[in-house]
C-alpha positions, -999 to 999 in steps of 0.1 A, spaced: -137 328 -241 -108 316 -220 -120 296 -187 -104 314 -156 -83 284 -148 -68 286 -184 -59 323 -182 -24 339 -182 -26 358 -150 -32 323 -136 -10 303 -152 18 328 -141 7 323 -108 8 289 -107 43 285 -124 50 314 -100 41 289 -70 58 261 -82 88 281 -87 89 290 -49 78 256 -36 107 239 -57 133 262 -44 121 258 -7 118 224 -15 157 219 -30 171 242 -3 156 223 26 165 191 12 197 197 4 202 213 46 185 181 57 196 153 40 230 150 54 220 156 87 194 129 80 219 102 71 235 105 100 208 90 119 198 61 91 233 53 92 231 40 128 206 18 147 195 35 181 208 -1 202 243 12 187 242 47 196 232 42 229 260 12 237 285 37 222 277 64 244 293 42 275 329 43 254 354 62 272 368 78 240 325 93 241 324 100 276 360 114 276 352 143 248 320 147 259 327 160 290 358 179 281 340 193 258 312 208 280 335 217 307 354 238 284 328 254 263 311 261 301 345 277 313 349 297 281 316 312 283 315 320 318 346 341 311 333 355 280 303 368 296 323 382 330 347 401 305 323 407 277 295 420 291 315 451 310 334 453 279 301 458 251 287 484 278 317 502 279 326 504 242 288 513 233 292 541 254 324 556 256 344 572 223 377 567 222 407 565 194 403 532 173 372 523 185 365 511 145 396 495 145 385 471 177 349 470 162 367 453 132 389 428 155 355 418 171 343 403 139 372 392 127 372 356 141 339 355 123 354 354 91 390 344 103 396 308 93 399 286 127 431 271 119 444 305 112 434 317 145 447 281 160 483 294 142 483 331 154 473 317 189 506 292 188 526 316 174 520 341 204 515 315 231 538 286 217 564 273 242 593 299 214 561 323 210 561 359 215 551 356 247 550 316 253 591 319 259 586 337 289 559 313 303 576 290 298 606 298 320 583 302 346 573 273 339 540 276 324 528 258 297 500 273 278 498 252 241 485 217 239 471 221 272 433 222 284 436 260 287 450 262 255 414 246 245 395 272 264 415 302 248 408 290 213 373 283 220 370 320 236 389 336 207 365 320 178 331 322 195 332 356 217 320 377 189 287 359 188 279 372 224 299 400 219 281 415 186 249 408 208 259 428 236 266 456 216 239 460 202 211 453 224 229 478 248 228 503 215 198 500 209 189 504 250 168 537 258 193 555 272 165 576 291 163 547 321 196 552 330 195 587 331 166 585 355 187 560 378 216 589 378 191 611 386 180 595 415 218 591 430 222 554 414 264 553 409 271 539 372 277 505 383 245 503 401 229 516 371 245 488 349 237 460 372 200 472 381 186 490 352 207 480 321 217 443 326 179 428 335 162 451 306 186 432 285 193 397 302 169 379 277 188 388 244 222 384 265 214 347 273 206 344 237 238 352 229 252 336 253 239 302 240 253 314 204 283 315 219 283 280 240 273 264 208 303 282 187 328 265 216 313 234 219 317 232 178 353 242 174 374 223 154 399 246 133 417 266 160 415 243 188 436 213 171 464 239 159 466 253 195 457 229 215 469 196 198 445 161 203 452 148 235 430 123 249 415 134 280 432 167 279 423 185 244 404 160 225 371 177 224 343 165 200 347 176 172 379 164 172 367 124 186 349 129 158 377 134 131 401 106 149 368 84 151 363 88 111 397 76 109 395 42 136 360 35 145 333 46 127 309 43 149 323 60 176 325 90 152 292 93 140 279 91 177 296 119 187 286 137 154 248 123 165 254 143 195 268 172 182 235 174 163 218 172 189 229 196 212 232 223 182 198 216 174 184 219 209 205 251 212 188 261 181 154 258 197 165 275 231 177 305 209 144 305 188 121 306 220 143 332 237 140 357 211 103 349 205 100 351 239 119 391 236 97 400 211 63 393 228 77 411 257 88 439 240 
Protein backbone atom coordinates (compact mmCIF):
# COMPACT_ATOMS: atom_id res chain seq x y z
CA UNK A 1 0.00 0.00 0.00
CA UNK A 2 1.26 3.42 -0.91
CA UNK A 3 1.45 5.89 2.37
CA UNK A 4 -0.76 9.01 1.58
CA UNK A 5 2.31 11.27 1.56
CA UNK A 6 3.87 9.05 -1.15
CA UNK A 7 0.80 9.06 -3.50
CA UNK A 8 0.48 10.62 -6.96
CA UNK A 9 -2.37 12.99 -6.33
CA UNK A 10 0.05 14.37 -3.66
CA UNK A 11 3.01 14.46 -5.16
CA UNK A 12 1.35 16.45 -8.02
CA UNK A 13 0.27 18.76 -5.61
CA UNK A 14 3.27 19.44 -4.08
CA UNK A 15 5.27 19.89 -7.37
CA UNK A 16 2.08 21.79 -8.25
CA UNK A 17 2.95 24.28 -5.18
CA UNK A 18 6.39 24.55 -5.78
CA UNK A 19 5.74 25.42 -9.26
CA UNK A 20 3.65 28.50 -8.09
CA UNK A 21 5.83 29.54 -5.16
CA UNK A 22 8.96 29.52 -7.61
CA UNK A 23 7.31 31.69 -10.10
CA UNK A 24 5.88 34.22 -7.45
CA UNK A 25 9.10 33.89 -5.99
CA UNK A 26 11.30 34.74 -9.50
CA UNK A 27 8.77 37.43 -10.47
CA UNK A 28 8.90 39.27 -7.30
CA UNK A 29 12.56 39.13 -7.14
CA UNK A 30 13.31 40.02 -10.21
CA UNK A 31 10.53 43.60 -9.57
CA UNK A 32 12.39 44.14 -6.43
CA UNK A 33 15.83 43.71 -6.71
CA UNK A 34 16.69 46.67 -8.73
CA UNK A 35 14.64 48.80 -6.83
CA UNK A 36 16.45 47.24 -3.77
CA UNK A 37 19.94 48.21 -4.92
CA UNK A 38 19.19 51.46 -5.16
CA UNK A 39 18.95 51.89 -1.56
CA UNK A 40 22.18 49.49 -0.60
CA UNK A 41 23.99 51.46 -2.99
CA UNK A 42 23.79 54.58 -0.76
CA UNK A 43 24.19 55.19 2.99
CA UNK A 44 21.16 57.17 4.57
CA UNK A 45 23.96 60.16 6.05
CA UNK A 46 24.44 60.56 2.01
CA UNK A 47 21.00 60.79 0.89
CA UNK A 48 19.94 63.05 3.31
CA UNK A 49 23.15 65.66 2.80
CA UNK A 50 22.30 65.32 -0.94
CA UNK A 51 18.89 66.29 -0.64
CA UNK A 52 20.28 70.11 0.40
CA UNK A 53 22.07 70.23 -3.30
CA UNK A 54 20.51 72.77 -5.43
CA UNK A 55 20.66 70.52 -8.59
CA UNK A 56 17.98 68.15 -5.85
CA UNK A 57 16.07 70.89 -4.61
CA UNK A 58 16.04 72.62 -8.07
CA UNK A 59 14.21 69.44 -9.90
CA UNK A 60 12.40 68.63 -7.13
CA UNK A 61 10.42 71.38 -6.91
CA UNK A 62 10.00 71.99 -10.63
CA UNK A 63 9.04 68.84 -10.83
CA UNK A 64 6.06 69.01 -8.33
CA UNK A 65 5.07 72.39 -9.49
CA UNK A 66 4.58 71.08 -12.87
CA UNK A 67 3.14 67.76 -12.37
CA UNK A 68 0.61 69.92 -9.85
CA UNK A 69 -0.19 72.50 -12.71
CA UNK A 70 -0.62 69.66 -15.24
CA UNK A 71 -3.01 67.91 -13.28
CA UNK A 72 -5.03 70.63 -12.09
CA UNK A 73 -5.65 71.43 -15.73
CA UNK A 74 -6.16 67.88 -16.66
CA UNK A 75 -8.88 67.47 -14.25
CA UNK A 76 -10.67 71.08 -14.98
CA UNK A 77 -10.75 70.01 -18.78
CA UNK A 78 -10.96 66.36 -18.28
CA UNK A 79 -13.47 65.86 -16.15
CA UNK A 80 -16.26 67.98 -18.34
CA UNK A 81 -14.76 66.39 -21.24
CA UNK A 82 -15.25 62.27 -20.01
CA UNK A 83 -18.91 63.32 -18.94
CA UNK A 84 -19.56 64.77 -22.07
CA UNK A 85 -18.17 62.05 -24.47
CA UNK A 86 -19.79 59.21 -22.22
CA UNK A 87 -22.93 60.74 -22.87
CA UNK A 88 -23.29 62.33 -25.99
CA UNK A 89 -22.88 60.45 -29.65
CA UNK A 90 -21.38 62.12 -32.15
CA UNK A 91 -19.28 61.44 -35.53
CA UNK A 92 -15.76 59.97 -34.66
CA UNK A 93 -16.33 59.44 -31.28
CA UNK A 94 -14.14 55.90 -31.83
CA UNK A 95 -11.68 57.76 -33.54
CA UNK A 96 -11.13 60.25 -30.27
CA UNK A 97 -11.56 57.09 -28.05
CA UNK A 98 -8.40 55.83 -29.95
CA UNK A 99 -6.37 59.30 -29.53
CA UNK A 100 -7.22 58.98 -25.74
CA UNK A 101 -5.06 55.93 -25.45
CA UNK A 102 -2.74 56.60 -27.81
CA UNK A 103 -0.10 58.32 -25.60
CA UNK A 104 -0.42 55.08 -23.64
CA UNK A 105 1.33 53.21 -26.13
CA UNK A 106 2.91 56.32 -28.03
CA UNK A 107 6.61 56.29 -27.29
CA UNK A 108 7.36 59.65 -25.13
CA UNK A 109 10.01 60.84 -27.37
CA UNK A 110 7.64 60.46 -30.12
CA UNK A 111 5.10 62.43 -28.54
CA UNK A 112 8.16 65.00 -27.29
CA UNK A 113 8.79 65.21 -31.48
CA UNK A 114 5.11 65.57 -32.64
CA UNK A 115 4.80 68.26 -29.75
CA UNK A 116 8.02 70.23 -31.29
CA UNK A 117 7.12 69.77 -34.56
CA UNK A 118 3.65 71.61 -33.98
CA UNK A 119 4.75 74.02 -31.25
CA UNK A 120 8.58 74.49 -32.33
CA UNK A 121 9.59 78.16 -32.79
CA UNK A 122 9.24 76.92 -37.46
CA UNK A 123 6.33 74.55 -36.14
CA UNK A 124 2.91 74.37 -37.56
CA UNK A 125 1.75 76.57 -35.26
CA UNK A 126 5.03 77.68 -33.15
CA UNK A 127 5.86 80.24 -36.27
CA UNK A 128 3.05 82.26 -35.43
CA UNK A 129 3.73 82.32 -31.67
CA UNK A 130 6.47 83.18 -32.18
CA UNK A 131 5.93 86.46 -34.04
CA UNK A 132 3.91 87.40 -31.29
CA UNK A 133 6.42 86.73 -29.44
CA UNK A 134 5.66 83.63 -27.63
CA UNK A 135 7.81 81.12 -27.01
CA UNK A 136 6.35 77.77 -26.27
CA UNK A 137 9.48 74.93 -26.67
CA UNK A 138 12.18 74.56 -24.17
CA UNK A 139 10.22 76.55 -21.85
CA UNK A 140 8.50 75.57 -18.39
CA UNK A 141 5.09 75.38 -20.23
CA UNK A 142 6.53 73.40 -22.69
CA UNK A 143 7.18 70.87 -19.57
CA UNK A 144 3.56 71.08 -18.44
CA UNK A 145 2.16 70.39 -22.10
CA UNK A 146 4.31 67.25 -22.43
CA UNK A 147 3.54 66.08 -19.10
CA UNK A 148 -0.34 66.72 -19.84
CA UNK A 149 -0.18 65.02 -23.29
CA UNK A 150 1.50 61.58 -21.81
CA UNK A 151 -0.32 61.18 -18.55
CA UNK A 152 -4.09 62.56 -19.19
CA UNK A 153 -5.26 59.27 -20.45
CA UNK A 154 -4.66 57.68 -17.04
CA UNK A 155 -7.37 60.08 -15.53
CA UNK A 156 -9.03 60.31 -18.60
CA UNK A 157 -9.76 56.41 -19.16
CA UNK A 158 -10.99 56.64 -15.38
CA UNK A 159 -13.38 59.22 -15.90
CA UNK A 160 -14.92 57.47 -18.64
CA UNK A 161 -15.58 54.80 -17.25
CA UNK A 162 -16.63 55.30 -13.82
CA UNK A 163 -19.09 57.86 -15.36
CA UNK A 164 -20.20 54.62 -17.73
CA UNK A 165 -20.65 52.63 -15.52
CA UNK A 166 -22.74 55.57 -13.25
CA UNK A 167 -26.60 54.58 -12.74
CA UNK A 168 -27.86 56.80 -14.99
CA UNK A 169 -31.29 56.60 -12.86
CA UNK A 170 -29.89 59.45 -10.13
CA UNK A 171 -29.61 61.83 -12.70
CA UNK A 172 -32.78 61.41 -14.10
CA UNK A 173 -34.39 61.91 -10.75
CA UNK A 174 -32.32 65.24 -10.28
CA UNK A 175 -33.94 66.42 -13.87
CA UNK A 176 -37.01 65.40 -12.60
CA UNK A 177 -36.96 67.45 -9.83
CA UNK A 178 -35.95 70.82 -11.96
CA UNK A 179 -31.99 70.22 -11.35
CA UNK A 180 -30.40 72.00 -14.83
CA UNK A 181 -27.62 69.48 -16.20
CA UNK A 182 -24.85 71.28 -14.71
CA UNK A 183 -26.30 71.15 -11.36
CA UNK A 184 -26.87 67.53 -11.93
CA UNK A 185 -23.11 67.06 -12.81
CA UNK A 186 -21.78 68.97 -9.98
CA UNK A 187 -24.25 67.59 -7.24
CA UNK A 188 -25.23 64.16 -8.15
CA UNK A 189 -22.60 62.76 -10.68
CA UNK A 190 -19.24 64.28 -9.62
CA UNK A 191 -19.45 63.27 -5.52
CA UNK A 192 -20.97 59.59 -6.38
CA UNK A 193 -17.80 59.38 -8.32
CA UNK A 194 -15.10 61.67 -6.60
CA UNK A 195 -13.33 58.63 -4.91
CA UNK A 196 -12.34 56.78 -8.17
CA UNK A 197 -11.70 60.37 -9.84
CA UNK A 198 -8.98 61.10 -7.17
CA UNK A 199 -7.67 57.78 -7.96
CA UNK A 200 -7.13 58.64 -11.13
CA UNK A 201 -6.06 61.63 -10.55
CA UNK A 202 -3.07 60.42 -8.50
CA UNK A 203 -2.39 57.94 -11.66
CA UNK A 204 -2.14 60.77 -13.41
CA UNK A 205 0.26 63.00 -11.01
CA UNK A 206 2.48 60.12 -10.84
CA UNK A 207 2.63 59.70 -14.86
CA UNK A 208 3.82 63.62 -14.90
CA UNK A 209 5.96 63.54 -12.16
CA UNK A 210 7.77 60.39 -14.02
CA UNK A 211 8.19 61.81 -17.55
CA UNK A 212 11.21 61.54 -19.18
CA UNK A 213 10.72 60.73 -23.03
CA UNK A 214 8.56 63.63 -24.28
CA UNK A 215 9.49 66.26 -21.91
CA UNK A 216 13.41 66.39 -22.94
CA UNK A 217 12.44 66.45 -26.82
CA UNK A 218 10.01 69.34 -26.07
CA UNK A 219 11.12 70.86 -23.49
CA UNK A 220 15.00 70.56 -23.61
CA UNK A 221 17.12 70.28 -19.93
CA UNK A 222 17.32 73.55 -18.57
CA UNK A 223 18.35 73.88 -15.13
CA UNK A 224 15.81 75.60 -13.12
CA UNK A 225 13.49 75.92 -16.02
CA UNK A 226 12.89 72.21 -17.63
CA UNK A 227 15.19 70.02 -15.75
CA UNK A 228 12.67 67.94 -13.95
CA UNK A 229 13.69 64.64 -12.16
CA UNK A 230 13.82 62.34 -14.15
CA UNK A 231 15.88 64.23 -16.16
CA UNK A 232 18.51 65.29 -12.83
CA UNK A 233 18.55 61.93 -12.78
CA UNK A 234 19.96 61.09 -16.32
CA UNK A 235 22.53 64.34 -16.25
CA UNK A 236 23.37 63.08 -12.52
CA UNK A 237 24.27 59.42 -13.96
CA UNK A 238 26.48 61.23 -16.25
CA UNK A 239 28.46 63.85 -13.41
CA UNK A 240 27.61 62.90 -9.94
CA UNK A 241 26.42 59.78 -9.13
CA UNK A 242 25.20 60.38 -6.09
CA UNK A 243 23.20 63.17 -6.90
CA UNK A 244 21.46 60.82 -9.36
CA UNK A 245 20.56 57.96 -7.42
CA UNK A 246 19.03 60.45 -4.78
CA UNK A 247 16.76 61.70 -6.93
CA UNK A 248 15.96 58.15 -8.35
CA UNK A 249 15.60 57.28 -4.27
CA UNK A 250 12.96 59.86 -4.38
CA UNK A 251 11.34 59.02 -7.37
CA UNK A 252 10.82 55.65 -5.62
CA UNK A 253 9.54 57.04 -3.10
CA UNK A 254 6.98 59.15 -4.10
CA UNK A 255 5.75 56.33 -6.82
CA UNK A 256 5.56 54.07 -4.13
CA UNK A 257 3.61 56.21 -1.69
CA UNK A 258 1.34 57.00 -4.68
CA UNK A 259 1.05 53.38 -5.16
CA UNK A 260 -0.30 52.97 -1.61
CA UNK A 261 -2.70 56.12 -1.79
CA UNK A 262 -4.19 54.51 -5.04
CA UNK A 263 -4.50 50.99 -3.30
CA UNK A 264 -6.38 52.49 -0.22
CA UNK A 265 -8.55 54.63 -2.45
CA UNK A 266 -9.98 51.89 -4.44
CA UNK A 267 -10.16 49.59 -1.36
CA UNK A 268 -11.67 52.23 0.23
CA UNK A 269 -14.50 52.43 -3.18
CA UNK A 270 -15.12 48.98 -2.93
CA UNK A 271 -16.18 48.69 0.79
CA UNK A 272 -18.32 51.61 0.13
CA UNK A 273 -19.88 50.31 -2.77
Amino acid sequence: MIPDALSPERIRRSITYLGAGFLVLAVTLYLALPIAALFFKTTPNIFFSSLSDPLVISALWLSLVTSTLSLAIVILVGTPFAYVHTRCTYPGKVFVDTLIDLPLVLPPAVAGVALLVLYGRVGFLGRYFNMLGISIAFTTLAVIMAQIFVASPFYLRQAKSLFEQFDQSYEHVARTLGASPVRTFLTITLPLTAGGLVSGAVMTFGRALGEFGATIMFAGNLPGVTQTMPLAVYVGMEGNLTIGLTISILLVLISFAIMIAVRYLAHREAAHA
